[in-house]
C-alpha positions in Angstrom: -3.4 -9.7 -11.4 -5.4 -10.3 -8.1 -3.5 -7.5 -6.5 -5.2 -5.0 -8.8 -8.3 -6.2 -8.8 -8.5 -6.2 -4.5 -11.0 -3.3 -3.2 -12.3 -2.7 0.0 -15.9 -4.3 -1.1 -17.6 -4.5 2.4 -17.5 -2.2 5.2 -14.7 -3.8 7.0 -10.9 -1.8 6.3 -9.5 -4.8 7.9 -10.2 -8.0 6.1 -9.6 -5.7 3.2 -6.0 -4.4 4.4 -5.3 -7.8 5.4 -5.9 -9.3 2.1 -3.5 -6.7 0.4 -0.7 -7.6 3.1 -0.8 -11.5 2.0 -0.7 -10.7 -1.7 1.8 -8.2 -0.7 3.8 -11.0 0.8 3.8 -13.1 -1.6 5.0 -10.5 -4.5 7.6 -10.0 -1.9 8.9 -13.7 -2.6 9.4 -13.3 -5.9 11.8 -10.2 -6.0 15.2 -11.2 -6.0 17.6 -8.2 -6.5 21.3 -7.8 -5.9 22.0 -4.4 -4.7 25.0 -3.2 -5.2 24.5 0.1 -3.6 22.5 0.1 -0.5 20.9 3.2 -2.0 19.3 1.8 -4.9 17.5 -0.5 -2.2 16.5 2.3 0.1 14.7 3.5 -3.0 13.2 0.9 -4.3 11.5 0.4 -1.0 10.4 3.9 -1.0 9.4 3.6 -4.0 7.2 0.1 -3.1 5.9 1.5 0.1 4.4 4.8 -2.3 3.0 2.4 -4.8 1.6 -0.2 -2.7 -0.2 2.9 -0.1 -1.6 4.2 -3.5 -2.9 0.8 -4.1 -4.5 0.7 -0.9 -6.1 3.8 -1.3 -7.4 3.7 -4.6 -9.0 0.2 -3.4 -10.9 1.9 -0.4 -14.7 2.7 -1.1 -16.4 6.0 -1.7 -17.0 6.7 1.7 -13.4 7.6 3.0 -13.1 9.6 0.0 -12.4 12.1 3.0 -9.8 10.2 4.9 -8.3 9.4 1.6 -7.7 13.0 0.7 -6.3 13.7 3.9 -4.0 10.8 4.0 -2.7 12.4 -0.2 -2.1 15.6 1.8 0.3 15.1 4.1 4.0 15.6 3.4 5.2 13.7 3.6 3.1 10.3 2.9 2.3 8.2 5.6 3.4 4.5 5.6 0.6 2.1 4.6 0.4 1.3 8.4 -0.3 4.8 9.3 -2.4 5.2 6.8 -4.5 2.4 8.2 -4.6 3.1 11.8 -6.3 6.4 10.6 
């Protein structure tokens, strides 16, 4: 799966971030759910928004091995935007 095999690669966080946001997009289209408890969707998107941070993370190079670490300490997480911006 592309998605998996996306890492940072160059120095730029951008082009890198923004490539995960289009694949992330287009997952998006595919998922077709009926909720029946406005619950179960609050936590599945929790759940996405974890799992697609992770991904982000684990994708950066060995350089912001620091921000990384600081972004996995936080309680609680930041979004993927926050996470980001930093």
């Amino acid at each position: 799966m592309k998605l998996k095999e996306t890492h940072q690669g160059s120095p730029e966080v951008t082009n890198y971030y923004n490539c995960l946001k289009v694949l992330w997009q287009e997952l998006d289209m595919f998922y077709e759910a009926d909720w029946g408890e406005i619950e179960d969707h609050v936590k599945f998107k929790k759940h996405m928004e974890k799992e697609r941070l992770y991904d982000f993370l684990a994708g950066l190079t060995r350089d912001l091995d620091e921000v990384r670490g600081r972004i996995l300490g936080r309680t609680p997480l930041p979004s993927i935007g926050e996470a980001f911006a930093e």
